[in-house]
C-alpha positions as a Python dict, from the first residue, in 0.01 Angstrom:
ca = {
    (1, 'X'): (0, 0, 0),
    (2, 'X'): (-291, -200, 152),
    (3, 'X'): (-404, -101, 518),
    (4, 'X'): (-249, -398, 670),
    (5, 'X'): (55, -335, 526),
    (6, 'X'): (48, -4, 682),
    (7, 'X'): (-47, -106, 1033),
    (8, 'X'): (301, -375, 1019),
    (9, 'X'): (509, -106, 951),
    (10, 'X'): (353, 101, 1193),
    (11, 'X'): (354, -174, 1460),
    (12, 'X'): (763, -242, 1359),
    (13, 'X'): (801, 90, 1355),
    (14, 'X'): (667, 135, 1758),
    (15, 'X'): (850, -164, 1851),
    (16, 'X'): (1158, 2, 1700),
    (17, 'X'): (1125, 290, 1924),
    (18, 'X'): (1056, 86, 2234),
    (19, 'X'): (1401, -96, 2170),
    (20, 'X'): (1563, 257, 2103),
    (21, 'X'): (1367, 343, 2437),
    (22, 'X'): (1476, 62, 2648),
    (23, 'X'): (1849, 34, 2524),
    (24, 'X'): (1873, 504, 2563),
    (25, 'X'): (1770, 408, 2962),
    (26, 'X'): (1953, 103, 2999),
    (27, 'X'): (2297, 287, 2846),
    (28, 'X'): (2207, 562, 3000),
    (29, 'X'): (2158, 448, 3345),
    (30, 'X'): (2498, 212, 3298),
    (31, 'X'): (2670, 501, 3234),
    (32, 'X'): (2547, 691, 3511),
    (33, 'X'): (2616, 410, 3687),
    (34, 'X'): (2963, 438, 3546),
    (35, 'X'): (3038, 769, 3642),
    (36, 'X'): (2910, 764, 3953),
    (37, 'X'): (3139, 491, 4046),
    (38, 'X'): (3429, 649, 3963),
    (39, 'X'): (3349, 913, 4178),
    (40, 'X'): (3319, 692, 4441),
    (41, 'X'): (3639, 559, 4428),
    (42, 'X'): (3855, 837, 4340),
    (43, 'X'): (3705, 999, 4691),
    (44, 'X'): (3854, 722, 4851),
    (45, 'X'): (4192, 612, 4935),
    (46, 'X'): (4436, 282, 4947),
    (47, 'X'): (4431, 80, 5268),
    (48, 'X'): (4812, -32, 5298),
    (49, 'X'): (4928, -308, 5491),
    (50, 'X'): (5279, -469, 5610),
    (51, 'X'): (5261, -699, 5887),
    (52, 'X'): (5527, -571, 6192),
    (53, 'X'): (5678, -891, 6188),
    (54, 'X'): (5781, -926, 5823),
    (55, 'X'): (5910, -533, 5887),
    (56, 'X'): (6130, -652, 6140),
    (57, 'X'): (6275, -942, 5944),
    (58, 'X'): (6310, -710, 5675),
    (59, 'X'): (6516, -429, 5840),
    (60, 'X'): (6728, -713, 6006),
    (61, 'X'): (6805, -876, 5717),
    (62, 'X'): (6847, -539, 5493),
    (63, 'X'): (7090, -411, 5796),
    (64, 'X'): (7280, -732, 5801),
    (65, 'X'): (7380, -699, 5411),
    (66, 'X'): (7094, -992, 5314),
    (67, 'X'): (6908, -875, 4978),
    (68, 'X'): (6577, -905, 5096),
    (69, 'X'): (6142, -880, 4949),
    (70, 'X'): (5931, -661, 5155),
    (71, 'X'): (5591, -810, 5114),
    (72, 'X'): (5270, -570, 5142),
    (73, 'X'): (4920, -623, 5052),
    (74, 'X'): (4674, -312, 4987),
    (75, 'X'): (4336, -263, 4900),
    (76, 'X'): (4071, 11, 4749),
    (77, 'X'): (3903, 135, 5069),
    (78, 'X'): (3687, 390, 5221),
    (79, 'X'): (3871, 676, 5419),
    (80, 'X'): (3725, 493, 5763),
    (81, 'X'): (3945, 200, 5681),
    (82, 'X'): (4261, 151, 5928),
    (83, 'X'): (4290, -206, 6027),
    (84, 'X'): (4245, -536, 5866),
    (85, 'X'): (3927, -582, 6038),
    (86, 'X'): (3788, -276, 5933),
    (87, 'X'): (3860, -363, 5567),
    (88, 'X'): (3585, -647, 5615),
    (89, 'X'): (3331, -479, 5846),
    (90, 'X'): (3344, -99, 5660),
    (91, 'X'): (3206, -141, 5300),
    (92, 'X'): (3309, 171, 5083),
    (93, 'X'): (2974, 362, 4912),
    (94, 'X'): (3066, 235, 4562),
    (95, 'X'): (2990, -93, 4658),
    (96, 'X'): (2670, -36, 4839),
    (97, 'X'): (2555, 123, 4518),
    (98, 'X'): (2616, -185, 4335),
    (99, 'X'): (2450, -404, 4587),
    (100, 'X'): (2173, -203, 4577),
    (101, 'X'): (2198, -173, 4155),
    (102, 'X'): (2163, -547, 4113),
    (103, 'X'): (1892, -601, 4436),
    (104, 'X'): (1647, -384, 4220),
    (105, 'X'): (1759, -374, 3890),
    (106, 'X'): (2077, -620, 3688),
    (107, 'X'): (2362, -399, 3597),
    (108, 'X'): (2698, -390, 3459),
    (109, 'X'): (2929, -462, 3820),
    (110, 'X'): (3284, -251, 3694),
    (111, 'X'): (3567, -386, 3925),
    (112, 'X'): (3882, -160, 3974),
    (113, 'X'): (4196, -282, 3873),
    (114, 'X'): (4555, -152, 4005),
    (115, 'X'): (4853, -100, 3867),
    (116, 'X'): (5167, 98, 3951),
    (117, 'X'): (5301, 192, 4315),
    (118, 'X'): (5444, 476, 4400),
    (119, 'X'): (5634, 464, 4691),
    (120, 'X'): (5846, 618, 4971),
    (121, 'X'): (6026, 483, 5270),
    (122, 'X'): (6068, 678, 5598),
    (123, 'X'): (6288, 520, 5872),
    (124, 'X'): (6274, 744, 6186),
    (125, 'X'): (6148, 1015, 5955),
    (126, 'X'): (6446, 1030, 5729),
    (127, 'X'): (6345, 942, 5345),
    (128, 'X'): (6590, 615, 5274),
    (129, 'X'): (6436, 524, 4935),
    (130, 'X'): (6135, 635, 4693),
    (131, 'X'): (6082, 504, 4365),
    (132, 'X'): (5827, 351, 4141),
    (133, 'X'): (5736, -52, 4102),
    (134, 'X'): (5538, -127, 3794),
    (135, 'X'): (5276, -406, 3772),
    (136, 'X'): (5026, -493, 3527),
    (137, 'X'): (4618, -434, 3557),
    (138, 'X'): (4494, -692, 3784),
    (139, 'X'): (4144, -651, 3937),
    (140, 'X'): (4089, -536, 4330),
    (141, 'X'): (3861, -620, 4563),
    (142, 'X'): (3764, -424, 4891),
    (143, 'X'): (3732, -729, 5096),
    (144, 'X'): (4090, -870, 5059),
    (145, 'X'): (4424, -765, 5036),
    (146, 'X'): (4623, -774, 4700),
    (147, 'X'): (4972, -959, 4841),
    (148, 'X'): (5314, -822, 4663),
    (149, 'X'): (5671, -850, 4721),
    (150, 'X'): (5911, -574, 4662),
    (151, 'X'): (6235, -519, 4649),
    (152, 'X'): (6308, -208, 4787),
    (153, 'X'): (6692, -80, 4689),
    (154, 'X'): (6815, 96, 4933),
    (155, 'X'): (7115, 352, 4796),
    (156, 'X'): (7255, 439, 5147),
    (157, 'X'): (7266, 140, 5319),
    (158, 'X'): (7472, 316, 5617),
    (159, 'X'): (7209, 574, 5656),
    (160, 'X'): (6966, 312, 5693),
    (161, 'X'): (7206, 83, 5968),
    (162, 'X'): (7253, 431, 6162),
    (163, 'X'): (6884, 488, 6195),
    (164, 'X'): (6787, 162, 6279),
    (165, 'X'): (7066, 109, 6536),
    (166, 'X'): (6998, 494, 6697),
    (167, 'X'): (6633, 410, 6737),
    (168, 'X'): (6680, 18, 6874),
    (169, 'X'): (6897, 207, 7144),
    (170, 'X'): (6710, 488, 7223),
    (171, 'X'): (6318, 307, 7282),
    (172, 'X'): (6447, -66, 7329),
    (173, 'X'): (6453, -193, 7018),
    (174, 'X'): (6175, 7, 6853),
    (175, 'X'): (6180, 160, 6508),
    (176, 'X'): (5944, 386, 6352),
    (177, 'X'): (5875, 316, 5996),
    (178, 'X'): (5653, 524, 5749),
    (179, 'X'): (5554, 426, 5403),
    (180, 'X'): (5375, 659, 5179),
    (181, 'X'): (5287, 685, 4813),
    (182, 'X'): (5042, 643, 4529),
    (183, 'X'): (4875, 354, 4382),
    (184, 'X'): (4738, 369, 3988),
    (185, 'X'): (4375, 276, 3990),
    (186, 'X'): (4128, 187, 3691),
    (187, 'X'): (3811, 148, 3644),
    (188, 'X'): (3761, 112, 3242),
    (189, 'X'): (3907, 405, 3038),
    (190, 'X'): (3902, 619, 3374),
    (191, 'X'): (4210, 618, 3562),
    (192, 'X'): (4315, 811, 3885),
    (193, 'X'): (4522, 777, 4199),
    (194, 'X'): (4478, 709, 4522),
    (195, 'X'): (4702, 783, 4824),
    (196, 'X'): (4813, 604, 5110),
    (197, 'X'): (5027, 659, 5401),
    (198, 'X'): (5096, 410, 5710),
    (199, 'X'): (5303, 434, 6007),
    (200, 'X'): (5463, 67, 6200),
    (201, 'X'): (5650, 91, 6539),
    (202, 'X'): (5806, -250, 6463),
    (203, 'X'): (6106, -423, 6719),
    (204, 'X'): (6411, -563, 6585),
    (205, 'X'): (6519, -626, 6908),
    (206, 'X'): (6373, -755, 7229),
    (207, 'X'): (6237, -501, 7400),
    (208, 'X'): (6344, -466, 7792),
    (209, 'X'): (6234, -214, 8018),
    (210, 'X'): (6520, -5, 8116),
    (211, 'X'): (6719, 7, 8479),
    (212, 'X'): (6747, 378, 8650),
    (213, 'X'): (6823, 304, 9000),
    (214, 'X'): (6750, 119, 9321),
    (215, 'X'): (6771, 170, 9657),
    (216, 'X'): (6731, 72, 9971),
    (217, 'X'): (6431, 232, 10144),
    (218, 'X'): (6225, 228, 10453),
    (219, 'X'): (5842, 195, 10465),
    (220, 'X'): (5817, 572, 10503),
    (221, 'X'): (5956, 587, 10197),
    (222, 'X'): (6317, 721, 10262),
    (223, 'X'): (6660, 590, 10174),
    (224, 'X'): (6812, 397, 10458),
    (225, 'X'): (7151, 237, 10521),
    (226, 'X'): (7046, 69, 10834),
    (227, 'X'): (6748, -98, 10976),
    (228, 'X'): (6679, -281, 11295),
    (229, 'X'): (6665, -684, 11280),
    (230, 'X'): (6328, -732, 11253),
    (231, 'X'): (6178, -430, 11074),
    (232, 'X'): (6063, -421, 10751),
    (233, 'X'): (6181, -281, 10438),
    (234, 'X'): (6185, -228, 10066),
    (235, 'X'): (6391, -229, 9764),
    (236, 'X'): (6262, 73, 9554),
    (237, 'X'): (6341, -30, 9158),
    (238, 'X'): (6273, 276, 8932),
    (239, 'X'): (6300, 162, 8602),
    (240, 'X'): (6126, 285, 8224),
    (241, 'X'): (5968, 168, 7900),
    (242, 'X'): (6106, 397, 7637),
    (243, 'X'): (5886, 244, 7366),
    (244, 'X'): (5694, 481, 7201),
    (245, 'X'): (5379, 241, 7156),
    (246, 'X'): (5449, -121, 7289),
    (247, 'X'): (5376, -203, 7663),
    (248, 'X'): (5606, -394, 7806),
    (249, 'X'): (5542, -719, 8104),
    (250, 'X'): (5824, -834, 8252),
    (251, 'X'): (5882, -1113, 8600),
    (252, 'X'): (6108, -998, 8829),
    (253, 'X'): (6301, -1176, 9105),
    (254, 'X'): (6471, -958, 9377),
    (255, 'X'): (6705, -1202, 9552),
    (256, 'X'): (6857, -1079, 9913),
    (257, 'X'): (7248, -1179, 10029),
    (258, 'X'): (7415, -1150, 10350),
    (259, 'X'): (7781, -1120, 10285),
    (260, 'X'): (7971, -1448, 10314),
    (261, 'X'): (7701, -1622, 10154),
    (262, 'X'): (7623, -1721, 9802),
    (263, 'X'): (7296, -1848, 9898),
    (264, 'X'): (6993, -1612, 9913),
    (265, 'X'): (6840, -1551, 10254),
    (266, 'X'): (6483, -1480, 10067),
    (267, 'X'): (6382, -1361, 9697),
    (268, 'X'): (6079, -1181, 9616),
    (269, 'X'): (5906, -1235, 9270),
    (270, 'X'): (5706, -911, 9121),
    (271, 'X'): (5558, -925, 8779),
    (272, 'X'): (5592, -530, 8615),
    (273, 'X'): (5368, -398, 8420),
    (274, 'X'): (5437, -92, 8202),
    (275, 'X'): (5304, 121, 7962),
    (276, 'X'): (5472, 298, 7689),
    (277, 'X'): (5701, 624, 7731),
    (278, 'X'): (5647, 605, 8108),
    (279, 'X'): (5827, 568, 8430),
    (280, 'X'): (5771, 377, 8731),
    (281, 'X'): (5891, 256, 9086),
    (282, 'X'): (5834, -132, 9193),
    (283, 'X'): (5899, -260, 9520),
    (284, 'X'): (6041, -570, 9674),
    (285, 'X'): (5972, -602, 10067),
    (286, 'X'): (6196, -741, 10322),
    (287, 'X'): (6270, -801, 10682),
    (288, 'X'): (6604, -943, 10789),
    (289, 'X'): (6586, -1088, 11166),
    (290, 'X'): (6998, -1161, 11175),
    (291, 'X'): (7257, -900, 11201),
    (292, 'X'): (7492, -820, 10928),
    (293, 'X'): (7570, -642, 10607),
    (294, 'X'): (7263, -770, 10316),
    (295, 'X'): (7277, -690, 9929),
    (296, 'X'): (7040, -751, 9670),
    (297, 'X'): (7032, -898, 9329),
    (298, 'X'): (6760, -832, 9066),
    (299, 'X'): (6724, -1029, 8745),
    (300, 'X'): (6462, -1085, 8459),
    (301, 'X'): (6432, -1272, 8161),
    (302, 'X'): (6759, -1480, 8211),
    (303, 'X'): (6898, -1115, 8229),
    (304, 'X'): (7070, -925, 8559),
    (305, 'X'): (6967, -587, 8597),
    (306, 'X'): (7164, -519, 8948),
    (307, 'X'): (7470, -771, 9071),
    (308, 'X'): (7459, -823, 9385),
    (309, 'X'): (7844, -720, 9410),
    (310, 'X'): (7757, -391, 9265),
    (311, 'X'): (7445, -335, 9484),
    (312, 'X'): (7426, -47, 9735),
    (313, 'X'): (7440, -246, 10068),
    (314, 'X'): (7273, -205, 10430),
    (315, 'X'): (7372, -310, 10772),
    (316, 'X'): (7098, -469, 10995),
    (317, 'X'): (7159, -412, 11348),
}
């Protein structure tokens, strides 16, 4: 073989290894890239959402007989995730690796799909259904939501009216609701699952603050069944918020009768503020200048709280 012939076969034969060179650190740094990825994500969990208003018209309906979707979105998410917001704002470390993988270098970007959902329902923290709902692959991003309805089949429908109606009257029309579960995540070949648990105080009923008592008081502060014409008072209204996580606002009207009249002699308006699980008095000043026997009414929201015929009553002298 002639000299040139040799230094062709030696050149093909360099650039042979300089393609076996570049394709070894290319594969191997995809596959690194791989791996390391799918550590990522299997460290971190499923960010589940259902909106408290599409709760409520589900447990309505659901109670009520009506066959019913529940629709939920969720998303792959890092474990700092808990609100919608945060979904947008927090970006999980997988994703900063690939940002920084194709600002320096182009790589292979491997999207996560999901699958199959794994789920349980907790009313009041009594299981009413768990069971599995199979969907096909479909690709996930960690910026958006992916929407699906379900139709949850509930076996003891009674259980489920009990719990609901026992919570709506014990914190005015509040009901705790816990979903937790699995959802089947992919990324390639590699599979794994990722948890997810969320909690909703939704209302399926208006919620009012609740009426303890009233009475008539002086400004000292002490009951009284008689004042002097002239001298002030108040109206002490102790009333509650038994919800376990939704203030309540609500605009008063005290309204004062002398009896033998249907017409007020004065009303005062007093918007209440409350927080949740708490307690609270409210007053409603007044000073009658005419003798007699006064009661009071209270109302709110189109709703009477005391009737004036049922009112404790005072005599002005």
């Amino acid at each position: 073989m002639s000299e040139g012939g040799r230094i062709q076969k030696d050149d093909l034969k360099s650039v042979l290894l300089l393609v076996i060179m570049f394709i070894s650190v290319i594969g191997g740094r995809e596959i690194g890239n791989f791996y390391s990825s799918f550590r990522d994500i299997s460290n971190l969990k499923v960010f589940f959402e259902v909106q408290e208003e599409e709760l409520s018209r589900y447990l309505r309906n659901t109670v009520d007989g009506i066959e019913t979707d529940l629709k939920i979105g969720y998303s792959v998410a890092s474990l700092r995730v808990d609100t919608s917001e945060d979904l947008v704002t927090t970006t999980p470390d997988y994703i900063k690796r690939w940002i920084i993988g194709v600002t320096v270098s182009p790589i292979t970007v491997n999207q996560p799909e999901a699958s199959n959902v794994e789920l349980e329902m907790l009313v009041e923290d009594q299981l009413v259904d768990q069971d599995t709902y199979e969907y096909p692959k479909e690709k996930i991003s960690y910026i958006g939501l992916r929407d699906k309805s379900i139709q949850i089949e509930i076996d003891d429908t009674e259980l489920l009216r009990q719990l609901v109606s026992e919570a709506a009257e014990t914190y005015a029309g509040e009901v705790k609701v816990e979903f937790r579960g699995r959802v089947h995540v992919h990324l390639l070949f590699l599979d794994t699952w990722l948890p997810f648990q969320v909690s909703r105080h939704t209302l399926v009923s208006i919620p009012r603050l609740q009426y303890i008592d009233s009475e008539w008081q002086s400004m000292s502060g002490e009951n009284i069944e008689t004042i002097e014409a002239g001298s002030s008072g108040y109206i002490g209204l102790d009333v509650s918020n038994p919800t376990r996580i939704h203030s309540l606002q609500e605009e008063m009207v005290c309204e004062f009768f002398k009896d033998g009249s249907d017409e007020p002699v004065t009303s005062v308006i007093k918007e209440v503020n409350m927080p949740p699980l708490n307690t609270g008095q409210y007053v409603f000043q007044f000073s009658f200048t005419e003798p007699g026997v006064y009661r009071y009414r209270i109302q709110s929201g189109g709703r009477t709280i005391v009737e004036a015929s049922d009112s404790r009553t005072i005599v002005v002298d």
